[in-house]
C-alpha positions as CSV (number, residue, x, y, z in Angstrom):
1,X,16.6,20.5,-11.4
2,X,14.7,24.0,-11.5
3,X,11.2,24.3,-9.9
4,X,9.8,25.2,-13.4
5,X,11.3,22.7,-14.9
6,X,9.6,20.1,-12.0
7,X,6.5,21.8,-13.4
8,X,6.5,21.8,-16.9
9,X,7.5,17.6,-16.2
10,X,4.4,17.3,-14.4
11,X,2.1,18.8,-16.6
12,X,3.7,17.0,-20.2
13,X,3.2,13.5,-17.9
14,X,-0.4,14.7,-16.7
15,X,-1.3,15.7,-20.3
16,X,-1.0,12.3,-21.6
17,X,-3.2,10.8,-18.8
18,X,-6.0,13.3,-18.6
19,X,-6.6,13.1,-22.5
20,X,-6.5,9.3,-22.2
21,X,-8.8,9.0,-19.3
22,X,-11.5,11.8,-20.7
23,X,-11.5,9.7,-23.7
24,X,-12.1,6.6,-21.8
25,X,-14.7,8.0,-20.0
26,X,-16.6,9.4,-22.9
27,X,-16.7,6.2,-24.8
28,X,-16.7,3.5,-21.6
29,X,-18.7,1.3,-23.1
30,X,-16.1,1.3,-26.6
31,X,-13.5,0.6,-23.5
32,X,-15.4,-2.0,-21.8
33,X,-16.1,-4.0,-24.6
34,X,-12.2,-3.8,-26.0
35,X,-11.4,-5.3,-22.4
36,X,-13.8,-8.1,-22.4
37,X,-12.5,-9.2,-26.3
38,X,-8.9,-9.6,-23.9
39,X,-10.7,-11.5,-21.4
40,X,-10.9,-9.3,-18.1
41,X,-13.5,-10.2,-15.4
42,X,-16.2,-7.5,-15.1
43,X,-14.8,-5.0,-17.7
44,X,-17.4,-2.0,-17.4
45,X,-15.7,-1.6,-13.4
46,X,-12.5,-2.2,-14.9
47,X,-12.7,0.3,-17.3
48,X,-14.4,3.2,-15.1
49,X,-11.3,2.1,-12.5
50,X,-8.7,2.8,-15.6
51,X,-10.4,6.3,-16.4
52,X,-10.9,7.2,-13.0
53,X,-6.8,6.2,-12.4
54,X,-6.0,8.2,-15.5
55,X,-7.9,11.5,-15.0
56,X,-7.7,11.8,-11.0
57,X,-3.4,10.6,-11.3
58,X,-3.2,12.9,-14.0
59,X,-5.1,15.9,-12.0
60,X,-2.7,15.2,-8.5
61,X,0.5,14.9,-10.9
62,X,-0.1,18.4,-12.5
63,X,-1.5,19.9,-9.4
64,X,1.2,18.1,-7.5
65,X,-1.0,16.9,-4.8
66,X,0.3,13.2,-3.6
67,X,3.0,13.1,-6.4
68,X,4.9,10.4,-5.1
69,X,2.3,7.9,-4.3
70,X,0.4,9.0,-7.7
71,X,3.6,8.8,-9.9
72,X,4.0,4.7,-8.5
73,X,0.8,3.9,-9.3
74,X,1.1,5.1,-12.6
75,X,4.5,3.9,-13.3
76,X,3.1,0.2,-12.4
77,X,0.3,0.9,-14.7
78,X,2.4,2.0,-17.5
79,X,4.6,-1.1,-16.8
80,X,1.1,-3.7,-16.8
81,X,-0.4,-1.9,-20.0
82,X,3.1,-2.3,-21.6
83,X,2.4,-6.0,-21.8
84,X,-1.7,-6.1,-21.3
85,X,-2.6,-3.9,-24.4
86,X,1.2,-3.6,-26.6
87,X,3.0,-7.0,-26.6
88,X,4.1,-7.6,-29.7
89,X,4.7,-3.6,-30.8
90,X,8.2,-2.8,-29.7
91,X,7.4,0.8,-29.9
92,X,4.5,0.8,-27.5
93,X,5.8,-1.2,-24.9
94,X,9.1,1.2,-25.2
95,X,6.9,4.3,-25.4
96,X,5.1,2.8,-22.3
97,X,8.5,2.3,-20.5
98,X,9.9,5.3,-21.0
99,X,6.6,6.9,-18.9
100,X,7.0,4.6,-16.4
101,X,10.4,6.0,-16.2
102,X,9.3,9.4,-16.1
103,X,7.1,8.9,-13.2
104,X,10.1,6.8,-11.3
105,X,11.7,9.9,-12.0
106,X,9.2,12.1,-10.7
107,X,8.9,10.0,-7.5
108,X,12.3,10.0,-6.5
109,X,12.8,14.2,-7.3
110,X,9.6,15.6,-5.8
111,X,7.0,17.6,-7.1
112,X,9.1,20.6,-6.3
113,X,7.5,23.8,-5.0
114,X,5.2,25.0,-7.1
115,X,2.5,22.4,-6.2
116,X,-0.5,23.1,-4.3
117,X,0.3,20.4,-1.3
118,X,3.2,21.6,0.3
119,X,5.3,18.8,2.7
């Protein structure tokens, strides 16, 4: 696999997770209160810990700083909000699993060169 192509897999992953987490962040308390009506313990840290995961793994997967460790975290997180927020909607939890894939993916592979950590 090309170094662009490395790239241009980062940033499509990233995308996903820096929208989500910005949104998260902008309307916490929407996001806090949907995670208390599923029960979660303290759901205003839980849901600043979700954004926080979403936008800081999103900015180290297209920047390519700590890919590997990043790209598990968020492949266990797609994997827990597969069946946390989409049981029951075949689609979602596929649509989650496929990401998790993706990251698995990027894990394995490398962020490639064109990063700004370099190994």
């Amino acid at each position: 696999m090309t170094n662009q192509a490395l790239l241009v897999g980062r940033l499509l992953l990233a995308a996903l997770f820096l929208v989500a987490g910005y949104g998260k962040i902008t309307g916490i308390d929407g996001f806090a209160s949907m995670l208390a009506g599923k029960g979660f313990p303290q759901p205003l840290i839980m849901a600043y810990g979700v954004a926080a995961l979403e936008l800081v793994g999103g900015l180290a997967i297209a920047t390519g700083f700590l890919v590997r460790p990043f790209s598990l975290a968020l492949a266990a997180f797609c994997v827990a909000t597969a069946f946390i927020g989409h049981l029951g909607d075949t689609t979602e939890m596929l649509k989650n699993f496929a990401i998790a894939g993706g990251f698995l993916v990027l894990a394995a592979s490398g962020p490639g060169t064109l990063t700004v950590q370099r190994d």
